[in-house]
Residue frames as a rotation matrix with the C-alpha (Angstrom) as fourth column:
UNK 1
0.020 -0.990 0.138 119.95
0.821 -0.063 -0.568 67.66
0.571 0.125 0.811 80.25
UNK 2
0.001 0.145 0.989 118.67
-0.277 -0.951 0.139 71.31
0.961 -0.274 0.039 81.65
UNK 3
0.814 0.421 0.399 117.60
-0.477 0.095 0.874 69.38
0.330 -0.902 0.278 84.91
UNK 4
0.670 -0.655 -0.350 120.72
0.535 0.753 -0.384 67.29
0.515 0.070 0.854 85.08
UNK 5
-0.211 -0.879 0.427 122.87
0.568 -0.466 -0.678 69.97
0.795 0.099 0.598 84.84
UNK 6
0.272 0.129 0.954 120.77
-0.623 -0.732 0.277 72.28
0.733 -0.669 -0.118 87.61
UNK 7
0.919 0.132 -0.371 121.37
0.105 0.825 0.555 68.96
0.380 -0.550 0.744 89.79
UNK 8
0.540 -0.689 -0.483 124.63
0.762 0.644 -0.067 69.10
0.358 -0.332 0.873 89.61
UNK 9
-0.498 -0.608 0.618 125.26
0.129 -0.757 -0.640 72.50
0.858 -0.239 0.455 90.55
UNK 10
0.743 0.530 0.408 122.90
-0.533 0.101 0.840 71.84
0.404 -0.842 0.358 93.72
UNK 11
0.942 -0.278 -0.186 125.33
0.332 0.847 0.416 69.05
0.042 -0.454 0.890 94.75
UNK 12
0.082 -0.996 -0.024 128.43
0.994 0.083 -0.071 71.41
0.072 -0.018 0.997 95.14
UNK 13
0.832 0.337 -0.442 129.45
0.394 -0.918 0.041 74.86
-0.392 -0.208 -0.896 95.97
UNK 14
0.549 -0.443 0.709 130.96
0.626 -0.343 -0.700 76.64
0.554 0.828 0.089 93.06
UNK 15
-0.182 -0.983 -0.027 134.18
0.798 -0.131 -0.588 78.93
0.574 -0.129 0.808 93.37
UNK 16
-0.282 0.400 0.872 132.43
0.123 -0.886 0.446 81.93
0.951 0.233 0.201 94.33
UNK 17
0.656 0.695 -0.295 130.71
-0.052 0.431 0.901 80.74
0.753 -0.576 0.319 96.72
UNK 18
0.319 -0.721 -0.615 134.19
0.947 0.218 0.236 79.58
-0.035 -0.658 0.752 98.80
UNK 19
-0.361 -0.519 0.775 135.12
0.584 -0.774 -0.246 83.01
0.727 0.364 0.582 97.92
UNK 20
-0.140 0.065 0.988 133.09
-0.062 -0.996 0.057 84.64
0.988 -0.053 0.143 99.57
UNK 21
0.922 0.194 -0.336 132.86
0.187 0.536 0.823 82.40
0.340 -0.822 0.458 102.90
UNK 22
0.324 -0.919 -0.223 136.68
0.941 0.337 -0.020 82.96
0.093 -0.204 0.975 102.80
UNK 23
-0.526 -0.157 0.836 136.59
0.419 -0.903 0.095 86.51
0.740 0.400 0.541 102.31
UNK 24
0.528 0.729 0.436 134.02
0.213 -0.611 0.763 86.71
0.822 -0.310 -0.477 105.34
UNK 25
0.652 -0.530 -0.543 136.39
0.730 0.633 0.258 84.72
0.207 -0.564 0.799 107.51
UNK 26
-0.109 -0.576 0.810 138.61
0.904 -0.396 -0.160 87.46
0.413 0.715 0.564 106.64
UNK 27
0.054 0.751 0.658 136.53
0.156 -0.657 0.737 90.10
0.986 0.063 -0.153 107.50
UNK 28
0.643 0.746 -0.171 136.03
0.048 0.184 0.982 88.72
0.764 -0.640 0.083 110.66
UNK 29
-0.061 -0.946 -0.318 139.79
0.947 0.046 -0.319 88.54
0.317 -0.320 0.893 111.59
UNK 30
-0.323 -0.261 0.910 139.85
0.549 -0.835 -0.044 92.42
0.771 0.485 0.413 110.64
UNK 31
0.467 0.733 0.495 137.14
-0.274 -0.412 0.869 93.07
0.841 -0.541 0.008 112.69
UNK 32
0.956 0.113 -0.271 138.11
0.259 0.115 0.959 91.39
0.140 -0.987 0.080 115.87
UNK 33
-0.015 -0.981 0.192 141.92
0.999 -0.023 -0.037 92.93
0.041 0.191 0.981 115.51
UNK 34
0.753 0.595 -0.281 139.95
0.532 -0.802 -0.271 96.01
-0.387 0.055 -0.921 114.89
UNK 35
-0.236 -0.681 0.693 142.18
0.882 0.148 0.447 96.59
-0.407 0.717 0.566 111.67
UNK 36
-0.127 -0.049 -0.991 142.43
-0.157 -0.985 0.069 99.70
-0.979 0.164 0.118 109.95
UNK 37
0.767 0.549 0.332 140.43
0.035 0.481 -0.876 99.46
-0.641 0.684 0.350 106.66
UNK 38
0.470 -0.324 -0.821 143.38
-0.784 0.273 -0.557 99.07
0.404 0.906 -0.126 104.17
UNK 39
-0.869 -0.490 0.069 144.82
-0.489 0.828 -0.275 95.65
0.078 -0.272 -0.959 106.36
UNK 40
-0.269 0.880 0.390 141.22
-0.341 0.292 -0.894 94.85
-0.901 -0.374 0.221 106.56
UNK 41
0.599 0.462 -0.654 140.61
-0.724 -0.038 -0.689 95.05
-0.343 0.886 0.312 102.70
UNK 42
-0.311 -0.947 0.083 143.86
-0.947 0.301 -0.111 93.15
0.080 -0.113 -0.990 102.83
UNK 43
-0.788 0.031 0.615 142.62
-0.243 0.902 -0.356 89.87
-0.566 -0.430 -0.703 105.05
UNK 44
0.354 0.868 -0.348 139.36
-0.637 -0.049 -0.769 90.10
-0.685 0.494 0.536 102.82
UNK 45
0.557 0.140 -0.819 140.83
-0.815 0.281 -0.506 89.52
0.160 0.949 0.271 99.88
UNK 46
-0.584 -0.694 0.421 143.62
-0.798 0.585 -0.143 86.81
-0.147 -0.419 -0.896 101.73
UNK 47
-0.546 -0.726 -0.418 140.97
-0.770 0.239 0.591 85.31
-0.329 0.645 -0.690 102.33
UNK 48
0.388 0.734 -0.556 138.99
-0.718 -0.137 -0.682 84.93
-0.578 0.665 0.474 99.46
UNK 49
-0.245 -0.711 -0.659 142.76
-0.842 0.493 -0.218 83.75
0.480 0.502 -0.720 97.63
UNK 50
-0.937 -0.229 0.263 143.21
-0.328 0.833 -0.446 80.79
-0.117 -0.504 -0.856 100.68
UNK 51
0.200 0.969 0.145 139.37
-0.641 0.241 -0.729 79.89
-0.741 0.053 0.669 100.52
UNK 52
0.658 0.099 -0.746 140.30
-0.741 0.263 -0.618 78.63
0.135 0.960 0.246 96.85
UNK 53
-0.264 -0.954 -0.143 143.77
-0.961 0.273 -0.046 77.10
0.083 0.125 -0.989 97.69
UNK 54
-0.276 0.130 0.952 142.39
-0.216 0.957 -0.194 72.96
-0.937 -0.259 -0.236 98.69
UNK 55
0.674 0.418 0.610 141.04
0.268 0.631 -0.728 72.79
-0.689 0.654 0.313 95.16
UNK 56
0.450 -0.784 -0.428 144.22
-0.800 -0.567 0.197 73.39
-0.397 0.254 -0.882 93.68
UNK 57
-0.318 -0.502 0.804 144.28
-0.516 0.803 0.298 69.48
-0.796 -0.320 -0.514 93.11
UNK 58
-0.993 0.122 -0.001 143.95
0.064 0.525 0.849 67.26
0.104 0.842 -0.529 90.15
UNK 59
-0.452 0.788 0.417 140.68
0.748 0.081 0.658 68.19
0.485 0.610 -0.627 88.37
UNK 60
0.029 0.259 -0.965 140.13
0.886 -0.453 -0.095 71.18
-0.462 -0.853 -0.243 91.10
UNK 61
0.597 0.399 0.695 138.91
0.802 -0.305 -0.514 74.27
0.007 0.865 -0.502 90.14
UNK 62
0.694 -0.610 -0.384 141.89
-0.238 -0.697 0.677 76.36
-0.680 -0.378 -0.628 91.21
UNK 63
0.033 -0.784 0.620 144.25
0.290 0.601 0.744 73.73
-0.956 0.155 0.248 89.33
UNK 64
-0.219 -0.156 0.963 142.93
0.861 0.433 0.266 74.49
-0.458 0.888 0.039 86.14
UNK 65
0.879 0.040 0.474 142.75
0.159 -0.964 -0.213 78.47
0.449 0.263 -0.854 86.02
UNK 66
0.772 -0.627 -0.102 146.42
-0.373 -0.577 0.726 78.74
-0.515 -0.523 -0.680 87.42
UNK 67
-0.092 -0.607 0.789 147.77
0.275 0.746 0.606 76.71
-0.957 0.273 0.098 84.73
UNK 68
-0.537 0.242 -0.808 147.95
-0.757 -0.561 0.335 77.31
-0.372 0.792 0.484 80.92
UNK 69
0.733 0.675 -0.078 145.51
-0.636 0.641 -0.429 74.99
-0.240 0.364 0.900 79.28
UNK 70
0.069 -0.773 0.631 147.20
-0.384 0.563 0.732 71.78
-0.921 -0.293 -0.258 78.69
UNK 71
0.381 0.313 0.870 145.84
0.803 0.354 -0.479 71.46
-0.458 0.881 -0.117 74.85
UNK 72
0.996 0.067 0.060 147.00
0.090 -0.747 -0.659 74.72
0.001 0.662 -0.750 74.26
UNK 73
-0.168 -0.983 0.071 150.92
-0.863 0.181 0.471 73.99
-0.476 0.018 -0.879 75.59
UNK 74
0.242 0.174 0.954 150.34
0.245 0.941 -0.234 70.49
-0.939 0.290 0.185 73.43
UNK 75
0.903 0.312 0.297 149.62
0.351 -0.133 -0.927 72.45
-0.250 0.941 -0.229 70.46
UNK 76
0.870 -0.485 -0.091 152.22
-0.476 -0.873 0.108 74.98
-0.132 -0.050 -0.990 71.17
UNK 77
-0.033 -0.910 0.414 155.22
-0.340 0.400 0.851 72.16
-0.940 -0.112 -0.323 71.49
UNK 78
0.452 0.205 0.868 153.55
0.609 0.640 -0.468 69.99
-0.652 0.741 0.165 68.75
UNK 79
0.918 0.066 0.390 154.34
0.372 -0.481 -0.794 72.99
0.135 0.874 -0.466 66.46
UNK 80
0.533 -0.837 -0.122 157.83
-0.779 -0.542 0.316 73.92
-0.331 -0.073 -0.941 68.02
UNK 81
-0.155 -0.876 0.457 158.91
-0.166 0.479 0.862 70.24
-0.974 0.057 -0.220 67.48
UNK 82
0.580 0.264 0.770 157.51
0.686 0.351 -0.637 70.49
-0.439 0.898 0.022 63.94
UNK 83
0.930 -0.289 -0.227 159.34
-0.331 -0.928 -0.173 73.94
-0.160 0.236 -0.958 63.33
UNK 84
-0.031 -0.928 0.372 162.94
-0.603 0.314 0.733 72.04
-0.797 -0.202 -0.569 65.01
UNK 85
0.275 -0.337 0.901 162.17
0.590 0.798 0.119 68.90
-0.759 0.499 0.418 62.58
UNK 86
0.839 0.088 0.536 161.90
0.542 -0.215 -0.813 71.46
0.043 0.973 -0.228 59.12
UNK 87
0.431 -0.897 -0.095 164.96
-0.788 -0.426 0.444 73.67
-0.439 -0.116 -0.891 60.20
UNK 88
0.359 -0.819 0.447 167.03
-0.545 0.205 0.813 71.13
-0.758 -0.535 -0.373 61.02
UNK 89
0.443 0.161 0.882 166.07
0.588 0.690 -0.422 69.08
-0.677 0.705 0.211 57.86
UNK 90
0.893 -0.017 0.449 166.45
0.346 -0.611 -0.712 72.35
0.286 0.791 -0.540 55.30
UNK 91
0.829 -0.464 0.314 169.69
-0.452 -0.885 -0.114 74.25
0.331 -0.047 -0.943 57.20
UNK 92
0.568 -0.300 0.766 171.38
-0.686 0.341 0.642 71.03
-0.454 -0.891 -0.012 58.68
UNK 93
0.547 0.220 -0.808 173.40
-0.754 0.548 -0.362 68.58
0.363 0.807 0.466 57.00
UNK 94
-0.363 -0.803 -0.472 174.72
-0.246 0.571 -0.783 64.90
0.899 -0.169 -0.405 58.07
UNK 95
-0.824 -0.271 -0.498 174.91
0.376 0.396 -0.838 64.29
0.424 -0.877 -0.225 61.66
UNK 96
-0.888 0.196 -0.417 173.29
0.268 -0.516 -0.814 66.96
-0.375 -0.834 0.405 62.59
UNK 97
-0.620 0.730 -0.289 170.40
-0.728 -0.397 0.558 67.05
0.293 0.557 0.777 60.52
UNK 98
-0.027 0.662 -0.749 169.12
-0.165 0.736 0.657 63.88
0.986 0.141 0.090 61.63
UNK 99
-0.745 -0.023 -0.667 169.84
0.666 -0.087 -0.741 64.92
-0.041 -0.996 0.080 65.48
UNK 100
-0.880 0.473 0.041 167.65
-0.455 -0.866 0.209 67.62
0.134 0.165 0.977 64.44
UNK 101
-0.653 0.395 -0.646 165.38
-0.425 0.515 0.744 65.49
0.626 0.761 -0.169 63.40
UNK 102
-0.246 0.085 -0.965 165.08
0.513 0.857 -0.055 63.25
0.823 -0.508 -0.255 65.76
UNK 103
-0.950 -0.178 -0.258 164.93
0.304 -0.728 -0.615 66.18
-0.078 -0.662 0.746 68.34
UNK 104
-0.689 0.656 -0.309 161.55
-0.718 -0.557 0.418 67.34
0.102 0.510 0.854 66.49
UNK 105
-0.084 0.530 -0.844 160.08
-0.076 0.841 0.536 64.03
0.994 0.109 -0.031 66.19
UNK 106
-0.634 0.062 -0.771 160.52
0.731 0.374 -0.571 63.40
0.253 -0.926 -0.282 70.29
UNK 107
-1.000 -0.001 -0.015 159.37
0.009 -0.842 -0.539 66.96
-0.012 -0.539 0.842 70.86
UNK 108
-0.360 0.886 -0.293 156.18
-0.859 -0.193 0.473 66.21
0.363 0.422 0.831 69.13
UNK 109
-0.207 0.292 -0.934 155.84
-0.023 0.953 0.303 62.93
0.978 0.084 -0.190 70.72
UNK 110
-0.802 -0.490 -0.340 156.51
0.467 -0.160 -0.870 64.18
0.372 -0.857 0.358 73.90
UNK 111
-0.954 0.271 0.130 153.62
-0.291 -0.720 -0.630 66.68
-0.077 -0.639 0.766 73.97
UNK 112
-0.422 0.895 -0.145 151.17
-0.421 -0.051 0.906 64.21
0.803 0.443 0.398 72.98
UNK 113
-0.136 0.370 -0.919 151.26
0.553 0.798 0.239 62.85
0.822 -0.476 -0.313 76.18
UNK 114
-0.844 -0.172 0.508 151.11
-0.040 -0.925 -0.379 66.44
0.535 -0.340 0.773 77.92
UNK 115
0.037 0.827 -0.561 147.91
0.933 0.172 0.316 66.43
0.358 -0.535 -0.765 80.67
UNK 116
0.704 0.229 0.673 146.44
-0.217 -0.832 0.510 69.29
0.677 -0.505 -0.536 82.96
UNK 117
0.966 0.074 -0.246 147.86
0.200 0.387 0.900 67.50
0.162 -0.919 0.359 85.77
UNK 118
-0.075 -0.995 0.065 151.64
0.994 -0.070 0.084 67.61
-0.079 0.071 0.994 84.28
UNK 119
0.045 -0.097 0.994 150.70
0.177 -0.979 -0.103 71.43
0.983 0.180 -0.027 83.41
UNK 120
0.821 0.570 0.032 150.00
-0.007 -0.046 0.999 71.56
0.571 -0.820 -0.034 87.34
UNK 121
0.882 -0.396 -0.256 152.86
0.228 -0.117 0.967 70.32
-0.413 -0.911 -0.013 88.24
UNK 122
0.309 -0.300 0.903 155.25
0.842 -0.356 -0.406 72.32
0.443 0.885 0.143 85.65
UNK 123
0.237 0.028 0.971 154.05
0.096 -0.995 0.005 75.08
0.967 0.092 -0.239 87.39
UNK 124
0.963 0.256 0.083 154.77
-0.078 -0.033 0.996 74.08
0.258 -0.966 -0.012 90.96
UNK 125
0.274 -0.946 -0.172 158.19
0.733 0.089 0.674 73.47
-0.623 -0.311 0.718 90.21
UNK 126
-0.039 0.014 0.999 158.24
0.334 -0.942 0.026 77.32
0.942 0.335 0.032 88.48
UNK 127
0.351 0.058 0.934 157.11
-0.129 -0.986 0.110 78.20
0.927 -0.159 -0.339 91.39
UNK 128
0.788 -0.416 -0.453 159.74
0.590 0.300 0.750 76.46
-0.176 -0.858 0.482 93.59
UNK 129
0.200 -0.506 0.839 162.10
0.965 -0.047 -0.259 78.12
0.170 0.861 0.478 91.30
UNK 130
0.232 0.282 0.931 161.04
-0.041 -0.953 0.299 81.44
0.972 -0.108 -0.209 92.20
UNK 131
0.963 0.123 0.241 160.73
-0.147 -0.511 0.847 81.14
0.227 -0.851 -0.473 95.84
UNK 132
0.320 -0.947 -0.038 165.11
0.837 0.264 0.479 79.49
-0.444 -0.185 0.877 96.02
UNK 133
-0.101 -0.705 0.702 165.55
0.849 -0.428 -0.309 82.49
0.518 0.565 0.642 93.59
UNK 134
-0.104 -0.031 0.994 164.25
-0.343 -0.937 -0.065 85.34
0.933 -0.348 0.087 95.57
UNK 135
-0.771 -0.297 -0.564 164.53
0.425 0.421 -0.802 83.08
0.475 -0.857 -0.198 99.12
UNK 136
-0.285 0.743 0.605 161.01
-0.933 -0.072 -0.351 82.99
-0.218 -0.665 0.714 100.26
UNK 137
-0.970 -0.115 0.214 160.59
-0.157 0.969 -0.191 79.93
-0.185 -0.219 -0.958 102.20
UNK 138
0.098 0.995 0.019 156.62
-0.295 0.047 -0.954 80.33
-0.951 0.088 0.298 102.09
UNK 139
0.354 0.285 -0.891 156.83
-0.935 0.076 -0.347 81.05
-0.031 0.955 0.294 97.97
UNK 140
-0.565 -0.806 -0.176 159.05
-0.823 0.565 0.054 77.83
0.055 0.175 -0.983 98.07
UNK 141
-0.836 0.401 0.374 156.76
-0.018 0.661 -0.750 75.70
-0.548 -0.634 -0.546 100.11
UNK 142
0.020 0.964 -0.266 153.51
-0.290 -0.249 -0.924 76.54
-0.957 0.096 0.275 98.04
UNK 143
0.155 -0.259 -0.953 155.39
-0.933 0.278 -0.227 75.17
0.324 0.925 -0.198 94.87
UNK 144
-0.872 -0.451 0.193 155.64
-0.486 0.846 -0.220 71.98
-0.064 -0.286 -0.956 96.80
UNK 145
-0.382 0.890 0.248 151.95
-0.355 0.106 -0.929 72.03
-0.853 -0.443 0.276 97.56
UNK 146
0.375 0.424 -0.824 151.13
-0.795 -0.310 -0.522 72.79
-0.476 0.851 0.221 94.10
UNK 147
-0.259 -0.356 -0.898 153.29
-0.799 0.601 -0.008 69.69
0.542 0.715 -0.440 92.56
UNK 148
-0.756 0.503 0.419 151.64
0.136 0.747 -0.651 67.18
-0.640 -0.435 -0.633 95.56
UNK 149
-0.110 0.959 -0.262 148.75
-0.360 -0.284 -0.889 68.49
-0.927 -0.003 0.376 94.59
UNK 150
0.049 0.230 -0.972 149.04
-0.964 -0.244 -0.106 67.43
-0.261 0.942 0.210 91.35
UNK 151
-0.419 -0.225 -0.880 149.29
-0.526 0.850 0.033 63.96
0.740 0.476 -0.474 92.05
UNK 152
-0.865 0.459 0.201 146.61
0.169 0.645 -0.746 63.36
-0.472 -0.611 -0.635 94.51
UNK 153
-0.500 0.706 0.501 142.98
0.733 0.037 0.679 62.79
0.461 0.707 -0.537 93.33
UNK 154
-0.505 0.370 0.780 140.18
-0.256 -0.927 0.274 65.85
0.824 -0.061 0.563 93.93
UNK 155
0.318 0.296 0.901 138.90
-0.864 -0.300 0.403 66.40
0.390 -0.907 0.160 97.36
UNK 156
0.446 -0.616 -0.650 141.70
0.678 0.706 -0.205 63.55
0.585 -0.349 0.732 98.85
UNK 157
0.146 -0.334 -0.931 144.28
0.986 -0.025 0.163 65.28
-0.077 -0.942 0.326 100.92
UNK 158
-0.625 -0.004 0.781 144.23
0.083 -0.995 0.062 68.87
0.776 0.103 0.622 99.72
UNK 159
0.154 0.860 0.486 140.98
-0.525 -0.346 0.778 68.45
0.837 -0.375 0.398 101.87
UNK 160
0.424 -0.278 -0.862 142.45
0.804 0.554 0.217 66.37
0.417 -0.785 0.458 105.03
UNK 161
0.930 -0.363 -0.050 143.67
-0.115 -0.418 0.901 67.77
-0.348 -0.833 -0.430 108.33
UNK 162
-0.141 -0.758 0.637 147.50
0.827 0.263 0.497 66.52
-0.544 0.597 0.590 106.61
UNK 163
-0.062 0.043 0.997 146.38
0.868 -0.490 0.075 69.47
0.492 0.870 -0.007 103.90
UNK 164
0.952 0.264 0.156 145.30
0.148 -0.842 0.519 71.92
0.268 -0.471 -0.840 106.85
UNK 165
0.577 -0.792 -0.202 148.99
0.571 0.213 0.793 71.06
-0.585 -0.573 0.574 108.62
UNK 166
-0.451 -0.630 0.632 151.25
0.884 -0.413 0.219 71.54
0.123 0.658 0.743 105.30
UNK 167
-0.415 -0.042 0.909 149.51
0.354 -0.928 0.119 75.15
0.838 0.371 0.400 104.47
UNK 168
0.930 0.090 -0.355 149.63
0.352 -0.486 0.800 75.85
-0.100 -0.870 -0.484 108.11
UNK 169
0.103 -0.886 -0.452 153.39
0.756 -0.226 0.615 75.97
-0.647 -0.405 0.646 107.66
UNK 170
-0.276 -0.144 0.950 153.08
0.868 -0.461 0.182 77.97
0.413 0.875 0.252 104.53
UNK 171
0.458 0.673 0.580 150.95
0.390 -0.739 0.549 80.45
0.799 -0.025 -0.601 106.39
UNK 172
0.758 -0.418 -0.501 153.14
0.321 -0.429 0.844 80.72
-0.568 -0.801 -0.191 109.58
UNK 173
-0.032 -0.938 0.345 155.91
0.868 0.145 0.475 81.14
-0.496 0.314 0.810 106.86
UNK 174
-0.094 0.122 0.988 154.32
0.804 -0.576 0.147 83.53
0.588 0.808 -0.044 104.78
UNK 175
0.805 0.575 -0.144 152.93
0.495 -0.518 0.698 85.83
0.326 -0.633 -0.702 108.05
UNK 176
0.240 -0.938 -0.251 157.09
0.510 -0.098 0.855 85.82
-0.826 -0.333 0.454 109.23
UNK 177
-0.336 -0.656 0.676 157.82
0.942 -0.219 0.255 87.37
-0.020 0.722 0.692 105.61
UNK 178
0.144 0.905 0.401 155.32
0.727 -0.372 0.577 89.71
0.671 0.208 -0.711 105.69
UNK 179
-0.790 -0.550 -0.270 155.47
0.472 -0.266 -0.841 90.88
0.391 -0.792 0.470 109.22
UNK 180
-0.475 0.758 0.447 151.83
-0.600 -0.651 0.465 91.53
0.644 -0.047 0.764 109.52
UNK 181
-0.939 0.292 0.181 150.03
0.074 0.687 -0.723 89.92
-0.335 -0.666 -0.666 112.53
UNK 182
-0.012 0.985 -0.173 146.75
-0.676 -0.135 -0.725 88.43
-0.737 0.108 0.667 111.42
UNK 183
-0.210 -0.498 -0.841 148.34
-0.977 0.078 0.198 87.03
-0.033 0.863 -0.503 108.27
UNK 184
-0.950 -0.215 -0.228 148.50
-0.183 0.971 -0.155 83.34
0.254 -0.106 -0.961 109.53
UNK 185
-0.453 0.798 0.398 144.61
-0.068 0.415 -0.907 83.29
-0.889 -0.438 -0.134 111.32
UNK 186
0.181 0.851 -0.493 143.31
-0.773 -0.187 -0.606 84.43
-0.608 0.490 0.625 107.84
UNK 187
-0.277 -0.182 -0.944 144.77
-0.882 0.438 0.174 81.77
0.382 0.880 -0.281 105.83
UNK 188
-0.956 -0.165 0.243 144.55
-0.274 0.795 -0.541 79.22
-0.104 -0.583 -0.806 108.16
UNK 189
-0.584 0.763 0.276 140.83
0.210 0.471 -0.857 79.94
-0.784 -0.443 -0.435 108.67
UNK 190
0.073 0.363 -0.929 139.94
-0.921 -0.332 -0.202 80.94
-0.382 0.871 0.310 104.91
UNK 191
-0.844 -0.482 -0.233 141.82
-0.529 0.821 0.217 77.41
0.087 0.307 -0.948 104.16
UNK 192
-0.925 0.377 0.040 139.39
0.194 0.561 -0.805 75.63
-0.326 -0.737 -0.593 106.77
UNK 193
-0.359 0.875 -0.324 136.47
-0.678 -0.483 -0.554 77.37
-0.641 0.021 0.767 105.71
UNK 194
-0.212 -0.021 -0.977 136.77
-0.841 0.514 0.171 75.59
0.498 0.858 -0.126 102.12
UNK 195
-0.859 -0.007 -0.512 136.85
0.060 0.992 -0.115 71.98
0.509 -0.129 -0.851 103.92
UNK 196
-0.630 0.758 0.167 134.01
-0.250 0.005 -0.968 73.12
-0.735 -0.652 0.186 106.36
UNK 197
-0.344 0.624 -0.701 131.82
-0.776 -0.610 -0.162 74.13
-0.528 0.489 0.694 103.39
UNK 198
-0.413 -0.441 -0.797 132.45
-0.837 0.528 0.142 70.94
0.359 0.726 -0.587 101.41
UNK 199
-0.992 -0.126 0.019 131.22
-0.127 0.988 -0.089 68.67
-0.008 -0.091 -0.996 103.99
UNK 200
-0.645 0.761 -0.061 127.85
0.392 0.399 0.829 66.49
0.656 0.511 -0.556 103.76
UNK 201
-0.490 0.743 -0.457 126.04
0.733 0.067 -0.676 68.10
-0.472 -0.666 -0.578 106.46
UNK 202
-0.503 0.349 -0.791 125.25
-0.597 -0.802 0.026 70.78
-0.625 0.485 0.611 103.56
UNK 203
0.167 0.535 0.828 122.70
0.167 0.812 -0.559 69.66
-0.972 0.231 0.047 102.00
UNK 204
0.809 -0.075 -0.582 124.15
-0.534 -0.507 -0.677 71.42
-0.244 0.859 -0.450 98.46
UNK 205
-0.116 -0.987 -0.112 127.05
-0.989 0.104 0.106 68.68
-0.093 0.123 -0.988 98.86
UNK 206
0.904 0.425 -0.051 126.79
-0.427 0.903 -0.041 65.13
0.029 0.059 0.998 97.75
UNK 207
0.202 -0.501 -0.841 130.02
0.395 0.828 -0.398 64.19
0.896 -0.252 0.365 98.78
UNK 208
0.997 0.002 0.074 131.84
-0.059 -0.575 0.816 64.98
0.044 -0.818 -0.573 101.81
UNK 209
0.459 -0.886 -0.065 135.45
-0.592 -0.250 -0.766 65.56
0.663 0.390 -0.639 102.86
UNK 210
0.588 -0.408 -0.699 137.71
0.427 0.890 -0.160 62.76
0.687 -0.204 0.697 104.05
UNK 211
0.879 -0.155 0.450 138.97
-0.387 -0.784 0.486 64.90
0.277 -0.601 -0.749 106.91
UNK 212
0.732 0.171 0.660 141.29
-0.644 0.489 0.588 61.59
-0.221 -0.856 0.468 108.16
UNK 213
0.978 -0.148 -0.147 143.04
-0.023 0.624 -0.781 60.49
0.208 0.767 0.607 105.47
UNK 214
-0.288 0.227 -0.930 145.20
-0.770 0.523 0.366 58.10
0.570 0.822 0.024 105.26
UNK 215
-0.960 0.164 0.228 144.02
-0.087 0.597 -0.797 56.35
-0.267 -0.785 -0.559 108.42
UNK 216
-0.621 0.736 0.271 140.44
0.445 0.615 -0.650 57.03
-0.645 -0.283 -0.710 107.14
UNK 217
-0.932 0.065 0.357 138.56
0.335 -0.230 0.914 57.25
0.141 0.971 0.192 104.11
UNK 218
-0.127 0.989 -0.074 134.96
0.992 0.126 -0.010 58.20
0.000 -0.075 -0.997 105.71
UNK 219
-0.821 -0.001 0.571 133.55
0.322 -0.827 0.461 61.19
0.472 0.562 0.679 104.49
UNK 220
-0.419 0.515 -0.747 132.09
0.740 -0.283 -0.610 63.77
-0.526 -0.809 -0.263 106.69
């Protein structure tokens, strides 16, 4: 099991890792902009963030630390529609006690069928929500990503040239809110970095990324 498990961290490069490839990427903007070290510390950390953003997809490790656990919002309903069923039963009386009821009883059915994935994309349409309420097109556009994402499979198009495109626009969108020039190379190439890293000519990867998709499923 000890050897298993070192295997499989040989055969993939862990968050960190993209972190800090994105974060050099970063760097490197700064540097050739010859940035002043608090926009520099800036594109660093940019991007470190964008480095992460492709695994934002179903079973991806971005997907499932920007979300609340999906067993813990399960529990959390399971016990609000158990709260709604005893109210409604003890304070309710007639009609409406057995709407109550019934209200409780879906609620708890409802969350038994609750996934990560639906927590995923919950939160992408929060955070369309946000960007129509305070009218950033970028924040808007990244709550789209975030609910695709949640319904394609891991390293599929989050990791395709189609995935570079979409959070190109996000990044030319986000650079225009901002007003900082640089803004768009670091995401763009923090993004890119992630897919670079990922593919099979590392030998620390045993798969590779589908760069082509959906015209082509070969993995580079």
């Amino acid at each position: 099991m000890i050897r298993e498990s070192k295997i499989r961290r040989i055969h993939k490069l862990n968050g960190t890792a993209h972190m800090i490839v994105g974060a050099s990427t970063g760097f490197a903007v700064a540097y050739a902009m010859q940035a002043d070290p608090t926009t520099t510390i800036m594109f660093v950390g940019l991007g470190g963030v964008t480095a992460l953003i492709p695994d934002m997809d179903t079973d991806g490790k971005l997907s499932n630390k920007i979300t609340f656990s999906y067993k813990f919002a399960r529990a959390t309903l399971q016990l609000m529609g158990v709260l709604i069923l005893l109210y409604s039963f003890l304070e309710h009386a007639n009609v409406m006690r057995w709407i109550g009821v019934g209200l409780g009883v879906g609620v708890i059915i409802l969350a038994s069928f609750l996934t990560q994935r639906m927590m995923l994309t919950l939160t992408g349409i929060g955070v369309v929500a946000a960007g129509i309420y305070i009218e950033e097109n970028w924040i808007l556009l990244l709550g789209v990503y975030m609910i695709l994402a949640s319904f394609v499979a891991h390293r599929s198009y989050t990791h395709s040239i189609i995935g570079v495109l979409f959070f190109g626009i996000i990044a030319y969108q986000f650079e225009a809110s901002v007003g900082i020039e640089g803004m768009f190379l670091t995401c763009m190439l923090g993004y890119i970095s992630h897919l670079i890293t990922d593919m099979k000519v590392f030998p620390f990867n045993k798969r590779g990324v589908r760069w082509f998709l959906p015209f082509s499923k070969k993995e580079f």
